[in-house]
PyMOL Python script that loads the backbone (N, CA, C, O; Angstrom):
from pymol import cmd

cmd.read_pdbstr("""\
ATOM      1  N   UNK A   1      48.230 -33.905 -40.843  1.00  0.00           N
ATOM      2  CA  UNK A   1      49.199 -33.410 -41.803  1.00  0.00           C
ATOM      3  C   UNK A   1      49.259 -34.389 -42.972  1.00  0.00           C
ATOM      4  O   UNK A   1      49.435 -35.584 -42.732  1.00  0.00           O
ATOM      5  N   UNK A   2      49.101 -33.883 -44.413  1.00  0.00           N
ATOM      6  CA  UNK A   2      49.235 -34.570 -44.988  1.00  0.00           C
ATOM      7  C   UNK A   2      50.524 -35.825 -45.393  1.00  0.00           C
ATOM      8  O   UNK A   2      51.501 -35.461 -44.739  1.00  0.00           O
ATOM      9  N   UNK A   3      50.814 -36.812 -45.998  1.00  0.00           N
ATOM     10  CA  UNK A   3      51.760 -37.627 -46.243  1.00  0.00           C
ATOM     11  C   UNK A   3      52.392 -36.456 -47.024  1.00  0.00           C
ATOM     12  O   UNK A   3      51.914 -35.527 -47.676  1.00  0.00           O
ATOM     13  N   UNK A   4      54.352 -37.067 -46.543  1.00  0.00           N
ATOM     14  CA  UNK A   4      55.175 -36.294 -47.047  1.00  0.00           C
ATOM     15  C   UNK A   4      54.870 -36.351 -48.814  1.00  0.00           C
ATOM     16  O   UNK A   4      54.781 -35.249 -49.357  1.00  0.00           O
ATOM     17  N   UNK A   5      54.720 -37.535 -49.654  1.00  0.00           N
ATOM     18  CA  UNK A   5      54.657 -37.811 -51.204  1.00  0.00           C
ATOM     19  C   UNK A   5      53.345 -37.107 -51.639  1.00  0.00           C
ATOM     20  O   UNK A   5      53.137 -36.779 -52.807  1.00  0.00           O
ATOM     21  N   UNK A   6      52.164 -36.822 -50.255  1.00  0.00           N
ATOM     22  CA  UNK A   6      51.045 -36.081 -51.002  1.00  0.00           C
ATOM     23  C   UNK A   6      51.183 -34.578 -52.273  1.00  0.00           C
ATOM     24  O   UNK A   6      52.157 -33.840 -52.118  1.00  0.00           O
ATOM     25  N   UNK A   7      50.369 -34.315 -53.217  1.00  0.00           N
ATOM     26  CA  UNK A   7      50.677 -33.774 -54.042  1.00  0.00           C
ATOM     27  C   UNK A   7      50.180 -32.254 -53.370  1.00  0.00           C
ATOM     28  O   UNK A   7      50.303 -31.264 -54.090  1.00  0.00           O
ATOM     29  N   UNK A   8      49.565 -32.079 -51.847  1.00  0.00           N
ATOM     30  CA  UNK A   8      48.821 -30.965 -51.686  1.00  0.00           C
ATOM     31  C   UNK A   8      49.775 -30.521 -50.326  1.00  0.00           C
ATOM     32  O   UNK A   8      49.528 -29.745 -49.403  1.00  0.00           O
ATOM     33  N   UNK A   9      50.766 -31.220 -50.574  1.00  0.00           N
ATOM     34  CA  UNK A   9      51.622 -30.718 -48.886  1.00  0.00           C
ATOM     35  C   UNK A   9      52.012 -29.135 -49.473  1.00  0.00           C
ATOM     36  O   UNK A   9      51.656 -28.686 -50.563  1.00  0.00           O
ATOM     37  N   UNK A  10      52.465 -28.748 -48.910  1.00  0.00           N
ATOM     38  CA  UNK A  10      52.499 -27.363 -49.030  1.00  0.00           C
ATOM     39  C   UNK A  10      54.056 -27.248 -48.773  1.00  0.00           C
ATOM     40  O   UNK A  10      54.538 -27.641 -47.710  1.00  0.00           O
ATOM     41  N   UNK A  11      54.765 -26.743 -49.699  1.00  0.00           N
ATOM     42  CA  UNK A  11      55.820 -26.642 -49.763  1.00  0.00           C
ATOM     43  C   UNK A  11      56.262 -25.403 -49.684  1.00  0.00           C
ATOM     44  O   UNK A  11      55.538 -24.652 -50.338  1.00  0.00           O
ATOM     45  N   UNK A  12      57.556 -24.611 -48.918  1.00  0.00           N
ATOM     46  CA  UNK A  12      58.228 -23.269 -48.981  1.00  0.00           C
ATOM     47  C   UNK A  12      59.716 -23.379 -49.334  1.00  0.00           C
ATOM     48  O   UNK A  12      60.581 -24.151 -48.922  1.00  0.00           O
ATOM     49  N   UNK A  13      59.757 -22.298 -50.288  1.00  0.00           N
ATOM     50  CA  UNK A  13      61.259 -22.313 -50.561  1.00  0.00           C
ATOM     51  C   UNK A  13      62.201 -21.698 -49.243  1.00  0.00           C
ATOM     52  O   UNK A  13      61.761 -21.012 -48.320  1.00  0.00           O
ATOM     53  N   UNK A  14      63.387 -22.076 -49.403  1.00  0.00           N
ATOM     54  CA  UNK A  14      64.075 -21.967 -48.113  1.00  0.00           C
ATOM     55  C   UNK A  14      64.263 -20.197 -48.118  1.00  0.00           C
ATOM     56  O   UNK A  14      64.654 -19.915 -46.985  1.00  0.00           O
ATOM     57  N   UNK A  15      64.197 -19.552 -48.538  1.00  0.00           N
ATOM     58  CA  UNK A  15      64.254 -18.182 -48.708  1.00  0.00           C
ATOM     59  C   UNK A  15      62.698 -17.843 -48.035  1.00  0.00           C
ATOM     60  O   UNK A  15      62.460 -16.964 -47.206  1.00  0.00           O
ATOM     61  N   UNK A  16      62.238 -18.295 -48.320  1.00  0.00           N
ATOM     62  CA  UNK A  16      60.489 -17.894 -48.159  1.00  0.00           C
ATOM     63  C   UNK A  16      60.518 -18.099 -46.975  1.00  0.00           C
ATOM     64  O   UNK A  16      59.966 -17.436 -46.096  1.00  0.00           O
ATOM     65  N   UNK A  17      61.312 -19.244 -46.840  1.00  0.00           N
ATOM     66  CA  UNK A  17      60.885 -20.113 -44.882  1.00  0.00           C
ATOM     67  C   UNK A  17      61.360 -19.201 -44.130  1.00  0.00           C
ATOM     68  O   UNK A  17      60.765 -18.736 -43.158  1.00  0.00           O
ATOM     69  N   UNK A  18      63.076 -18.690 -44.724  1.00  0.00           N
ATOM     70  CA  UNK A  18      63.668 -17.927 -43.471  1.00  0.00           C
ATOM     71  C   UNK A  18      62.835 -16.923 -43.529  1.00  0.00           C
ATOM     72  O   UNK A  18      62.490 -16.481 -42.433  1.00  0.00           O
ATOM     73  N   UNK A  19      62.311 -16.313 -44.661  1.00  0.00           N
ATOM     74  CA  UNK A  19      61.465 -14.491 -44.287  1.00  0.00           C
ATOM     75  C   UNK A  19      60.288 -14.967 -43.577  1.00  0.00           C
ATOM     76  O   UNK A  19      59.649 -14.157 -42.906  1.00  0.00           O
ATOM     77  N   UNK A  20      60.027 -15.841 -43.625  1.00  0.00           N
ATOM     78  CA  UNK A  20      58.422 -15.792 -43.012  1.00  0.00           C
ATOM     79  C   UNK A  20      58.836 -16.121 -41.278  1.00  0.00           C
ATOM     80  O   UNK A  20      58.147 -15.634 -40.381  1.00  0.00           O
ATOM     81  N   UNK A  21      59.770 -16.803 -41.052  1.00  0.00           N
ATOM     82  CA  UNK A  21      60.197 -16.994 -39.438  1.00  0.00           C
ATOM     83  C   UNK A  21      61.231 -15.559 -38.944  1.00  0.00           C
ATOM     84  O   UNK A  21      61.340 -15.248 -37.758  1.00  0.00           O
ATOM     85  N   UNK A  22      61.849 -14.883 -39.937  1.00  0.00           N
ATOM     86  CA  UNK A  22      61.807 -13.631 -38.865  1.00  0.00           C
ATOM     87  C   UNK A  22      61.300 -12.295 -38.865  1.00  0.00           C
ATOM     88  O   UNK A  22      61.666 -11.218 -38.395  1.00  0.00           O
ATOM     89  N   UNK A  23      59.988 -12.867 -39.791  1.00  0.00           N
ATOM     90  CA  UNK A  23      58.330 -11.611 -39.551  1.00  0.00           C
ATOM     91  C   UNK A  23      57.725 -12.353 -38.272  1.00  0.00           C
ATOM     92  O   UNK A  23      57.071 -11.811 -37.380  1.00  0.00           O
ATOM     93  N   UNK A  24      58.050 -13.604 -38.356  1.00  0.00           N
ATOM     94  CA  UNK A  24      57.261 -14.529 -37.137  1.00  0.00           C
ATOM     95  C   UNK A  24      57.541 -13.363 -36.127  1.00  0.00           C
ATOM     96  O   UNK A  24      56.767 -12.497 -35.722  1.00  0.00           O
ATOM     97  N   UNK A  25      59.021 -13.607 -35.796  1.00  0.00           N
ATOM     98  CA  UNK A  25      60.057 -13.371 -34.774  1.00  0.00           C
ATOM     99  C   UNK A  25      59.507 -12.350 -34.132  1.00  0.00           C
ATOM    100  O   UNK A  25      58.934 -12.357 -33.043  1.00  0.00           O
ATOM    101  N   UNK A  26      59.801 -11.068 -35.193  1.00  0.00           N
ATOM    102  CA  UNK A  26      59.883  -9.579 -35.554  1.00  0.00           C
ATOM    103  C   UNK A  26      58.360  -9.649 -34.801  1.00  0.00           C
ATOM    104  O   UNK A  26      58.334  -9.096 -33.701  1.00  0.00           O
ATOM    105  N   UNK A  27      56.950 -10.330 -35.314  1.00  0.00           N
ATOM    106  CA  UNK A  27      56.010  -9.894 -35.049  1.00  0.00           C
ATOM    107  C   UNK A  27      55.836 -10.082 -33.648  1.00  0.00           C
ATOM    108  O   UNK A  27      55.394  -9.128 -33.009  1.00  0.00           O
ATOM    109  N   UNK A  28      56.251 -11.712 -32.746  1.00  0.00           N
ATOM    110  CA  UNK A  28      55.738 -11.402 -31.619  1.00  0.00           C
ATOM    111  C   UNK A  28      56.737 -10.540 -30.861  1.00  0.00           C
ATOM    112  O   UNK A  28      56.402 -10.202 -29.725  1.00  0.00           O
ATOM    113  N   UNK A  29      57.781 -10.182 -31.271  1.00  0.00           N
ATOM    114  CA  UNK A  29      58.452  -8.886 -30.403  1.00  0.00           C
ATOM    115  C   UNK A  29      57.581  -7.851 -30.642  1.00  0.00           C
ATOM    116  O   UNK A  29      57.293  -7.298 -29.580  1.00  0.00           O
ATOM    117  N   UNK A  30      57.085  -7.398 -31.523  1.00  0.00           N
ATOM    118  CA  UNK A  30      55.952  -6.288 -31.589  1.00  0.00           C
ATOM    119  C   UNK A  30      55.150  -6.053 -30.867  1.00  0.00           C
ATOM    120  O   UNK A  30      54.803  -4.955 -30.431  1.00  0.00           O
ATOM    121  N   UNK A  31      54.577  -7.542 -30.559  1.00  0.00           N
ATOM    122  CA  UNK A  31      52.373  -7.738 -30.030  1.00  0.00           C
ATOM    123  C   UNK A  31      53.316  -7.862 -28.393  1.00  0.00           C
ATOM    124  O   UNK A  31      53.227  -6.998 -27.520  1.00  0.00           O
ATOM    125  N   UNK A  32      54.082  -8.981 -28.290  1.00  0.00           N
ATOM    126  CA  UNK A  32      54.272  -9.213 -26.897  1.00  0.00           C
ATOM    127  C   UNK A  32      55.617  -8.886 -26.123  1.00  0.00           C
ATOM    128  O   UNK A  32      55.783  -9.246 -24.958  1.00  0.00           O
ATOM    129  N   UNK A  33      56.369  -8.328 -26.695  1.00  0.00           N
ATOM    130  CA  UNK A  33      57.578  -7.684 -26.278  1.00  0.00           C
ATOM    131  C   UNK A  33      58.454  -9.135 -25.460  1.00  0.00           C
ATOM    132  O   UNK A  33      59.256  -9.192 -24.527  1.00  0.00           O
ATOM    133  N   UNK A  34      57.973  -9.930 -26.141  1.00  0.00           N
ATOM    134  CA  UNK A  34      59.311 -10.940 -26.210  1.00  0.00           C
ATOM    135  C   UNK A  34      60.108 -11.048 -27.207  1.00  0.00           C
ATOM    136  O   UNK A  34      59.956 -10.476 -28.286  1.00  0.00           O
ATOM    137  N   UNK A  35      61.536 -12.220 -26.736  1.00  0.00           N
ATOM    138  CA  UNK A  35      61.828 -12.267 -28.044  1.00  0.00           C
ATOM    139  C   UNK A  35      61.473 -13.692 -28.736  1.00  0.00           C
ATOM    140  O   UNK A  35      61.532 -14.626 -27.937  1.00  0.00           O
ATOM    141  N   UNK A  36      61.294 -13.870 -29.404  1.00  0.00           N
ATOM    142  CA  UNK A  36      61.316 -15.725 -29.734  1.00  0.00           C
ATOM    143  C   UNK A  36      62.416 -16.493 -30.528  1.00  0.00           C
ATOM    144  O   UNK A  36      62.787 -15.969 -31.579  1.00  0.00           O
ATOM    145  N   UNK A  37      62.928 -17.561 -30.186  1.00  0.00           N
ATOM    146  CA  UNK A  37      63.742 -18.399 -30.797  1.00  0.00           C
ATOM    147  C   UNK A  37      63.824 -18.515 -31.962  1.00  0.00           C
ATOM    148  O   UNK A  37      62.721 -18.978 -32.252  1.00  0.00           O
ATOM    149  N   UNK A  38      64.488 -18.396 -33.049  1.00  0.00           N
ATOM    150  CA  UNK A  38      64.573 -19.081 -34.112  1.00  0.00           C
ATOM    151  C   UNK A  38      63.565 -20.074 -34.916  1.00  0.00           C
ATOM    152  O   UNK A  38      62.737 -20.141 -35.825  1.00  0.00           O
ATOM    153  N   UNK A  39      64.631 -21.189 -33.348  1.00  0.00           N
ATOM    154  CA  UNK A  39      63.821 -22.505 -33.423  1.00  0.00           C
ATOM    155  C   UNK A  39      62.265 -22.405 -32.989  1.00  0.00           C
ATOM    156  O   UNK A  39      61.330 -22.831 -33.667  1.00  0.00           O
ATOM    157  N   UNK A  40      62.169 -21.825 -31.852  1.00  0.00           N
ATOM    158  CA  UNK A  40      60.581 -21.659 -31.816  1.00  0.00           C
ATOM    159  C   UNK A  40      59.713 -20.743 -32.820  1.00  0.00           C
ATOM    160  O   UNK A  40      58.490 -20.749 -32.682  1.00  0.00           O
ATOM    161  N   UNK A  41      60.316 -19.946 -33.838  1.00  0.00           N
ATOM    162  CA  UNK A  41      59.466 -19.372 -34.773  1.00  0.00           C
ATOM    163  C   UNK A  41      59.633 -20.650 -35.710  1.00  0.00           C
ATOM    164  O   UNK A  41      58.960 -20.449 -36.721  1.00  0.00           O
ATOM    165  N   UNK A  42      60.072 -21.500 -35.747  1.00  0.00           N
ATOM    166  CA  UNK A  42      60.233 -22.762 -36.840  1.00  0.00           C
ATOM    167  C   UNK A  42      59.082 -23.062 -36.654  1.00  0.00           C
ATOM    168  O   UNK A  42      58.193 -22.845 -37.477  1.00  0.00           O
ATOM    169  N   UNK A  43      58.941 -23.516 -35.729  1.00  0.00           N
ATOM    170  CA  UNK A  43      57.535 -24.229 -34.686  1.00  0.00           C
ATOM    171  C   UNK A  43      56.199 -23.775 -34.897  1.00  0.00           C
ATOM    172  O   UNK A  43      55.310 -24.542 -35.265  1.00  0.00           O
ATOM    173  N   UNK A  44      56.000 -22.421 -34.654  1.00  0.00           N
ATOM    174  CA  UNK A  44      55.041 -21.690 -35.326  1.00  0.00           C
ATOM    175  C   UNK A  44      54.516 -21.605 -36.441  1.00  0.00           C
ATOM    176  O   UNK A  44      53.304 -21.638 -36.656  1.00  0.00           O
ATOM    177  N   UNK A  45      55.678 -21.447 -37.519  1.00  0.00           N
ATOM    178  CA  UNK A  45      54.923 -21.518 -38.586  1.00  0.00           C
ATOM    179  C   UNK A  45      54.996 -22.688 -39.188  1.00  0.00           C
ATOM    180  O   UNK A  45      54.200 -22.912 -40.100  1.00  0.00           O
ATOM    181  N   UNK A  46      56.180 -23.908 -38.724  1.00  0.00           N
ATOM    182  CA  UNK A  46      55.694 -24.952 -39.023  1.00  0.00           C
ATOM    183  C   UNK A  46      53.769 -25.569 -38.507  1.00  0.00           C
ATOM    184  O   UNK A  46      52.906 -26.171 -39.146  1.00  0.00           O
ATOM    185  N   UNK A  47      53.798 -25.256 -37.698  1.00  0.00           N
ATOM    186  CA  UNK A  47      52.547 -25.315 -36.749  1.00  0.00           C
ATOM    187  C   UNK A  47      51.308 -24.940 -37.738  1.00  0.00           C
ATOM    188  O   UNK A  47      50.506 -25.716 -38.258  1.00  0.00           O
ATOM    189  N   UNK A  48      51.388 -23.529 -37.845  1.00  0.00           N
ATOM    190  CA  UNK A  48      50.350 -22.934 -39.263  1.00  0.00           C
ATOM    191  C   UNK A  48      50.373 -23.288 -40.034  1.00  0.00           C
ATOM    192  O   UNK A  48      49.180 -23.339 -40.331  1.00  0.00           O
ATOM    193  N   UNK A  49      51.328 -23.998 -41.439  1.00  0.00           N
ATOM    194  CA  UNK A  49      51.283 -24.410 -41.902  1.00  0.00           C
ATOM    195  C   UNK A  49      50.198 -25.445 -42.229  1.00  0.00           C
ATOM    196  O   UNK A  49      49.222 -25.506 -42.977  1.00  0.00           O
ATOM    197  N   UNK A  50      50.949 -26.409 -41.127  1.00  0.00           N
ATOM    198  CA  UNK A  50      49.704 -28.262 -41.054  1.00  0.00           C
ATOM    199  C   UNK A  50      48.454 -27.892 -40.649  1.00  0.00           C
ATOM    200  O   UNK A  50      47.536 -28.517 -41.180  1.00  0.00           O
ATOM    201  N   UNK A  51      47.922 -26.354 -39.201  1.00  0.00           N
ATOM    202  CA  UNK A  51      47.016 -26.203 -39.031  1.00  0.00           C
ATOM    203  C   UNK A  51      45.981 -25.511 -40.143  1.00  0.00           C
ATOM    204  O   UNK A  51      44.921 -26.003 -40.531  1.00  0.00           O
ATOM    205  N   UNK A  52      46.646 -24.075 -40.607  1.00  0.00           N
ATOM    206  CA  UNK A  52      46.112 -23.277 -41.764  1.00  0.00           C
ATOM    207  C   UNK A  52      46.019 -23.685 -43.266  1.00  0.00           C
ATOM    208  O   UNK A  52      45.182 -23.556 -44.160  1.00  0.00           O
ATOM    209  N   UNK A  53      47.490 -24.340 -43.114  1.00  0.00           N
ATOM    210  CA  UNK A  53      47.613 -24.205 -44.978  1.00  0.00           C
ATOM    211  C   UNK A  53      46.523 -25.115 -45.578  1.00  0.00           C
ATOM    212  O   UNK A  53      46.053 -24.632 -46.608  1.00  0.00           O
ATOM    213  N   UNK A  54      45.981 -26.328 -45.209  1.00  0.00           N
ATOM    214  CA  UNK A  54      45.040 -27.195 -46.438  1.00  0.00           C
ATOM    215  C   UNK A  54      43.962 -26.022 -46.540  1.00  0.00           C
ATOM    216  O   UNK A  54      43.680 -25.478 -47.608  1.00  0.00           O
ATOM    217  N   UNK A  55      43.312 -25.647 -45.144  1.00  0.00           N
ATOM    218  CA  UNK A  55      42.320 -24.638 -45.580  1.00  0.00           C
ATOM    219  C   UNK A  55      41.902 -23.587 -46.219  1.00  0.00           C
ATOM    220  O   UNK A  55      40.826 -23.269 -46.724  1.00  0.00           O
ATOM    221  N   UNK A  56      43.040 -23.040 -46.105  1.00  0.00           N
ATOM    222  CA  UNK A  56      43.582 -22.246 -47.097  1.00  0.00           C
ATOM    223  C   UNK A  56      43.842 -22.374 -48.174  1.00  0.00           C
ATOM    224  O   UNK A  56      43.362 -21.454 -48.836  1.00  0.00           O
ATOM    225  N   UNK A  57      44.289 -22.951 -48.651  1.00  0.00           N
ATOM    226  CA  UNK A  57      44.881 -23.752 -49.887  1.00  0.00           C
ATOM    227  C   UNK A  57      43.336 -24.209 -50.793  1.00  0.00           C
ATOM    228  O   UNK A  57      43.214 -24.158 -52.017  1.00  0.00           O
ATOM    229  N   UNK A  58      42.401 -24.592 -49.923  1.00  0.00           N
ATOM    230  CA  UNK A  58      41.030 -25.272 -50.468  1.00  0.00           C
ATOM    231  C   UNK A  58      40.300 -24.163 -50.633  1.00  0.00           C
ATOM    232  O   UNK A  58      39.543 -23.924 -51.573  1.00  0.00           O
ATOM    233  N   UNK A  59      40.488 -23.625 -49.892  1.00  0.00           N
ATOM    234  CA  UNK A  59      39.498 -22.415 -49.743  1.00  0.00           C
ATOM    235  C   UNK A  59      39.981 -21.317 -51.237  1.00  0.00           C
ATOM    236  O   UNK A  59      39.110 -20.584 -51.706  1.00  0.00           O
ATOM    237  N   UNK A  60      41.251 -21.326 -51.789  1.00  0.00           N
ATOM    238  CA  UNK A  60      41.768 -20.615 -53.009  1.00  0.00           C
ATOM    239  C   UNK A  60      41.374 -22.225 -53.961  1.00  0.00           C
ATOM    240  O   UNK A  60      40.636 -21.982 -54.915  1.00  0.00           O
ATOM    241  N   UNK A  61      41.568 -23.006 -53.891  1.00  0.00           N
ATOM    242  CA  UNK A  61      40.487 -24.197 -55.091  1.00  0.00           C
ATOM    243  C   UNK A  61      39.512 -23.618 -55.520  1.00  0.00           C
ATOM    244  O   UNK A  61      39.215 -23.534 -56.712  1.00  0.00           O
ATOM    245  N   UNK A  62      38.611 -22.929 -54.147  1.00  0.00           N
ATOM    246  CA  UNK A  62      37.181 -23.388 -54.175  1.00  0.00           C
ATOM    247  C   UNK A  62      36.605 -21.654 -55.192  1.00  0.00           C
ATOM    248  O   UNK A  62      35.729 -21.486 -56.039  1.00  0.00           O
ATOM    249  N   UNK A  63      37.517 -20.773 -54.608  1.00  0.00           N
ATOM    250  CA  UNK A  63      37.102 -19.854 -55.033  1.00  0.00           C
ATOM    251  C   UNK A  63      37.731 -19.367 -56.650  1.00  0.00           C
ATOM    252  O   UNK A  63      37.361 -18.345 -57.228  1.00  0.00           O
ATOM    253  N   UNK A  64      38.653 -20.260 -57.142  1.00  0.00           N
ATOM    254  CA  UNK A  64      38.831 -20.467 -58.360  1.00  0.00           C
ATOM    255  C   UNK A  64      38.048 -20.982 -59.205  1.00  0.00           C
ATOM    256  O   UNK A  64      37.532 -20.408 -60.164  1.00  0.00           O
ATOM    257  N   UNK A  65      37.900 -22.325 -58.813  1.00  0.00           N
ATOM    258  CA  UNK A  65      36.656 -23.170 -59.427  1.00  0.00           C
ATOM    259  C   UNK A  65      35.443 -22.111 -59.437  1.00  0.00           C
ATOM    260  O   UNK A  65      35.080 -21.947 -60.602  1.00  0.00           O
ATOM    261  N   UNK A  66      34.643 -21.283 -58.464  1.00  0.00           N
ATOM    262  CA  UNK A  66      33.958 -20.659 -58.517  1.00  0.00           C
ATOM    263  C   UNK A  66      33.889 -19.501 -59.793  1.00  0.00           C
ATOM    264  O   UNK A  66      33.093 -19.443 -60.730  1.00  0.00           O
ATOM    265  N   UNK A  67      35.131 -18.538 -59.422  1.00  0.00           N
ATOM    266  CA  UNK A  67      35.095 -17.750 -60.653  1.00  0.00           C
ATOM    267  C   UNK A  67      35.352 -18.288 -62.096  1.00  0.00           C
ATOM    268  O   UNK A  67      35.118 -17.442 -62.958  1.00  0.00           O
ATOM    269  N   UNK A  68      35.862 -19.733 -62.649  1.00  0.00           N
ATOM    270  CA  UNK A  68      35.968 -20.271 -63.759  1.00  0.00           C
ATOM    271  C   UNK A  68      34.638 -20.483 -64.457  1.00  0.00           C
ATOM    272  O   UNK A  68      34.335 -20.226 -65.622  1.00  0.00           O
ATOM    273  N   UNK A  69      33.729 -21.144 -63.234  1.00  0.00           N
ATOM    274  CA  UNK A  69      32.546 -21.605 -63.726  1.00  0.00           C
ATOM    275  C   UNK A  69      31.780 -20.262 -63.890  1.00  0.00           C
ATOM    276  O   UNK A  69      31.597 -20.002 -65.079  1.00  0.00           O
ATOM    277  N   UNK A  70      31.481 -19.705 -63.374  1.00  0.00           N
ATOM    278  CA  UNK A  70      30.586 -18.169 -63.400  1.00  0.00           C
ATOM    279  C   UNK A  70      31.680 -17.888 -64.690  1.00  0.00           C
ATOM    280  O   UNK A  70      31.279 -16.794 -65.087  1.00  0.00           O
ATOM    281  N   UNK A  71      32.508 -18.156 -65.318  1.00  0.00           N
ATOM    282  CA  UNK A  71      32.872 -17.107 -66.861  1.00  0.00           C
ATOM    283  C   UNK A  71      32.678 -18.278 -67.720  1.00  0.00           C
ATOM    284  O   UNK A  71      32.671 -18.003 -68.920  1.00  0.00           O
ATOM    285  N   UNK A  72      32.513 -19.561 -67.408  1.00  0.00           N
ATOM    286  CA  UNK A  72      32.342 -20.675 -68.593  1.00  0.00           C
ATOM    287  C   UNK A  72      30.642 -20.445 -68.196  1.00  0.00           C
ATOM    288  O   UNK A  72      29.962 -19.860 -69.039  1.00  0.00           O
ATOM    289  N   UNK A  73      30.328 -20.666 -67.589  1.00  0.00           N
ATOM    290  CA  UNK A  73      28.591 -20.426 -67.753  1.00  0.00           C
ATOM    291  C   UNK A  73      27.947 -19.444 -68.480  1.00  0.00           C
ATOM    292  O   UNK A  73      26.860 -19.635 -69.024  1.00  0.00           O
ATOM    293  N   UNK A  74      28.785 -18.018 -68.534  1.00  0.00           N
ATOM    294  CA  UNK A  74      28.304 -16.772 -69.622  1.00  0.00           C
ATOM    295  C   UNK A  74      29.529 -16.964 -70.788  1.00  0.00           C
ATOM    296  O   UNK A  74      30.067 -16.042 -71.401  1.00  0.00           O
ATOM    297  N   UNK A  75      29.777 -18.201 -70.905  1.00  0.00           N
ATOM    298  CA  UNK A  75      31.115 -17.789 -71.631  1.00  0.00           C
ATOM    299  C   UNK A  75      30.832 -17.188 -73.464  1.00  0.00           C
ATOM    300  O   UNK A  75      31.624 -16.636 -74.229  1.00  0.00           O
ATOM    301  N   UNK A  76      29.431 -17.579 -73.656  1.00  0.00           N
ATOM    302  CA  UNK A  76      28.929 -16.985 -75.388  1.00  0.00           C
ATOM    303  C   UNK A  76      28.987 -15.404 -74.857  1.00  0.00           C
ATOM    304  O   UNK A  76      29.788 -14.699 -75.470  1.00  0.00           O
ATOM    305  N   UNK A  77      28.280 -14.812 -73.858  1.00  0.00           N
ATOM    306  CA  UNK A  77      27.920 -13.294 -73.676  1.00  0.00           C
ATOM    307  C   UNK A  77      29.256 -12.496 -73.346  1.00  0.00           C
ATOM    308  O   UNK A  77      29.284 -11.269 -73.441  1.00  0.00           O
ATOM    309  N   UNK A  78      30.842 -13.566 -72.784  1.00  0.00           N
ATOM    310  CA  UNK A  78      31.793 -12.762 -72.819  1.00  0.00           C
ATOM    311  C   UNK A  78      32.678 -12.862 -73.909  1.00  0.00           C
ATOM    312  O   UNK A  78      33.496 -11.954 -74.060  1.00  0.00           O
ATOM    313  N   UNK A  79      32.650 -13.999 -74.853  1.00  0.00           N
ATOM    314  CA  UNK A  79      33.395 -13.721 -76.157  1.00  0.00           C
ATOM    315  C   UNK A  79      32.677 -14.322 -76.983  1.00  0.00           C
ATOM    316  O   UNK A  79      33.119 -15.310 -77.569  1.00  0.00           O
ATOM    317  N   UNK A  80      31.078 -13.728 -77.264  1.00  0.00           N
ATOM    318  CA  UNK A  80      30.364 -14.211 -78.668  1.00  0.00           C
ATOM    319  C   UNK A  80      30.743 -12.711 -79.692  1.00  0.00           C
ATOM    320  O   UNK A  80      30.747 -11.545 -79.296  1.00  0.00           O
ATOM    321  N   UNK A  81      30.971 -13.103 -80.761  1.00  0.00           N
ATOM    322  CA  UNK A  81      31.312 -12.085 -81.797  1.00  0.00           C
ATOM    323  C   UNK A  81      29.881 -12.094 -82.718  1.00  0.00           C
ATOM    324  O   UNK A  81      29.415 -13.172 -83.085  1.00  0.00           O
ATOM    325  N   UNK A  82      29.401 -11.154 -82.969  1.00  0.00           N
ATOM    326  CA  UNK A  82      28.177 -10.968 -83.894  1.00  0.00           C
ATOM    327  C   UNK A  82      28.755 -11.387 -85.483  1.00  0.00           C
ATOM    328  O   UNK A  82      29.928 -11.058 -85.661  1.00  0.00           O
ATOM    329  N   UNK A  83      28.096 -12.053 -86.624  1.00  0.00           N
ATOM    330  CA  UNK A  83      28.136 -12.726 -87.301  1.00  0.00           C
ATOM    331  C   UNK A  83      26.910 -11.373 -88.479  1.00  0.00           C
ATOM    332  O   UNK A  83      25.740 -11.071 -88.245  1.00  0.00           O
ATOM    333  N   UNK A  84      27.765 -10.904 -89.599  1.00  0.00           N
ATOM    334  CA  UNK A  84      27.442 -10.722 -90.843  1.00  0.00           C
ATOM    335  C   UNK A  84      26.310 -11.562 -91.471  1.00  0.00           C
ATOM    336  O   UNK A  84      26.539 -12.716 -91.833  1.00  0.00           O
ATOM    337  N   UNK A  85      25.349 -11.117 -91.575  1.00  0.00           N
ATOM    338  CA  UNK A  85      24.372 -12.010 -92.518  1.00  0.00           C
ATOM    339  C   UNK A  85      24.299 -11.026 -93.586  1.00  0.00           C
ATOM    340  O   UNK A  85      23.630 -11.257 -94.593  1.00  0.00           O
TER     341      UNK A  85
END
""", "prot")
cmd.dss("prot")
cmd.show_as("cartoon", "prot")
cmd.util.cbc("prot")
cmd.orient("prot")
């Protein structure tokens, strides 16, 4: 997990946190017809977070950087303007 001062920790607003822990909730009552804790949907997606989020997170870098460079590499053929002689 990254250091708390790192600039790539992954942060949720407290609104975001509570919806995303009772889709947690909501979901494994769905798949497994339990119910789960609160606190144990904390756990979970605290859990995903440290496990999923850098990869995730890199993996949307990587595929940014990707599409920037593919439009700066044609970038004359997508905004060259033809020139009056």
């Amino acid at each position: 997990m990254p250091a708390p001062d790192s600039p790539l920790r992954i942060h949720l607003s407290e609104d975001r946190r509570r919806l995303l822990i009772k889709e947690i909730m909501a979901w494994f009552q769905d798949e497994y017809d339990e119910s789960l804790s609160e606190f144990r949907a904390q756990g979970v997606l605290d859990f995903f977070i440290a496990a999923l989020g850098p990869a995730v997170y890199n993996q949307g870098v990587q595929d940014a950087r990707g599409y920037l460079q593919d439009k700066l590499a044609d970038l004359e053929g997508e905004v060259y303007e033809p020139e009056r002689r």
